[in-house]
C-alpha positions in Angstrom: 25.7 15.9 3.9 24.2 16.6 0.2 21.9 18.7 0.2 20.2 16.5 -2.2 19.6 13.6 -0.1 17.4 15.6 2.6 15.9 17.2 -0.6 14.9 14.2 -1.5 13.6 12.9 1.5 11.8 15.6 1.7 9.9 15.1 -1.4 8.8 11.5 -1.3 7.4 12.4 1.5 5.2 15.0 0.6 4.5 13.3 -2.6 3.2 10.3 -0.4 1.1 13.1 1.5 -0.6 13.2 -1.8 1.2 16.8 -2.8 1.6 17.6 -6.0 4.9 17.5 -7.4 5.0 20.7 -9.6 3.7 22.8 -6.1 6.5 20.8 -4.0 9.3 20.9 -5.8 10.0 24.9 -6.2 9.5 24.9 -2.3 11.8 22.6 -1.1 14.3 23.6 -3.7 14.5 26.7 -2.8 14.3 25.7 1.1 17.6 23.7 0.1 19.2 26.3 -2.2 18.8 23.9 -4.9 17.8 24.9 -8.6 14.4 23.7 -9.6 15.5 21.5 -12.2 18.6 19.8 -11.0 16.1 18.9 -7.8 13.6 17.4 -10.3 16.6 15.7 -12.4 17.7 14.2 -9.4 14.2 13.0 -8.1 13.0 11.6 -11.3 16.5 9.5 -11.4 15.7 8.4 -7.9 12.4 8.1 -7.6 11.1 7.4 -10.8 8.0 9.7 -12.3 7.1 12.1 -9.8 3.4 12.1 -10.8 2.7 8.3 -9.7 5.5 7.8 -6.8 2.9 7.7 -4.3 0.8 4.6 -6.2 3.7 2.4 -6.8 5.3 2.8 -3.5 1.4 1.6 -2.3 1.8 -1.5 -4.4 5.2 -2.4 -3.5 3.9 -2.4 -0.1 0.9 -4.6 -0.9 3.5 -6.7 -2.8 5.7 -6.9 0.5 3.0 -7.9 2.5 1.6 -10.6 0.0 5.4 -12.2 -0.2 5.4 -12.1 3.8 2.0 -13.8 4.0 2.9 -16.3 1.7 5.8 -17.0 3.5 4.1 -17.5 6.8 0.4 -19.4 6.8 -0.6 -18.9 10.2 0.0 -14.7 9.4 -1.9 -15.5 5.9 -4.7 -17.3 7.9 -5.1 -15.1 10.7 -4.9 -11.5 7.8 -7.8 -13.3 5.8 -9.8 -13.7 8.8 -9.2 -10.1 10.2 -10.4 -9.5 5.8 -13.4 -11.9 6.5 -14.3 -10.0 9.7 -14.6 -6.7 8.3 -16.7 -7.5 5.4 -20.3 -5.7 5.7 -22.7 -7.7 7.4 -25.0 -6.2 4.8 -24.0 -8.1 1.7 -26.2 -10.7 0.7 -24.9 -14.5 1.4 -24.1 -14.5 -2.3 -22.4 -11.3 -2.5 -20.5 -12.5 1.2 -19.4 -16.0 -0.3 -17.5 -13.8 -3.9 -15.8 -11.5 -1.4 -14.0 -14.6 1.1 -13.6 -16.3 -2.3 -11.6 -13.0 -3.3 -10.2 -12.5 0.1 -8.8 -16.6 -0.5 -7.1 -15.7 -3.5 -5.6 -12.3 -2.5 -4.2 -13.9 1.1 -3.8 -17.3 -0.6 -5.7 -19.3 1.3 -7.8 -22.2 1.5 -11.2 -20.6 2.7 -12.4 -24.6 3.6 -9.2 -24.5 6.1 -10.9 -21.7 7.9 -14.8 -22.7 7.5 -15.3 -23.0 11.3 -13.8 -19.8 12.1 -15.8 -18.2 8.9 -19.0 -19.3 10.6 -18.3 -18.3 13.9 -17.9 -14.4 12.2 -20.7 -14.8 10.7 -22.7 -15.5 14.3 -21.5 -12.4 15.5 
């Protein structure tokens, strides 16, 4: 197998572990035998910049799960609930109503669908 492709592997993962990219790279290039600079040639050309891997690879996910919610409404409902639950019980009704009218738009949903269950959380 290229040596590259475990190299690789290696290093999106410790660069979504939060490591930084100038400390990783000599170390698993040289745990691979592989010059510094090819390994960071290599990366950059699959990865992308090194230095923000870790914050677009957060957003595609968001952007995965947005498409999948969209796609199904009872998952888009039942996420925006789960949202709606979490919220602090110590925000002020006003400050409560902006975030599920925030929490609508980012699961794209109707939050007058899901009134009832809204006011049942709030009960608890």
């Amino acid at each position: 197998m290229d040596p590259f492709v475990s190299a690789l592997e290696e290093l999106a993962e410790a660069l979504m572990a939060g490591e930084d990219p100038e400390q990783a790279l000599p170390d698993i290039a040289e745990e691979h035998g592989l010059p510094i600079p090819a390994l960071r040639n290599r990366a950059v050309r699959a990865l992308g910049p090194l230095e923000t891997y870790k914050q677009r690879q957060a957003e595609l996910k968001k952007e995965r799960e947005q498409t999948a919610r969209r796609r199904d409404p009872v998952f888009a409902g039942a996420s925006f609930l789960a949202a709606v639950a979490s919220l602090s019980p110590k925000l002020s009704p006003e400050e409560r109503q902006g975030e599920i009218e925030r929490l609508a738009e980012e699961y794209d949903v109707d939050p007058a669908a899901h009134k009832e269950a809204i006011e049942r959380l709030r009960r608890r």
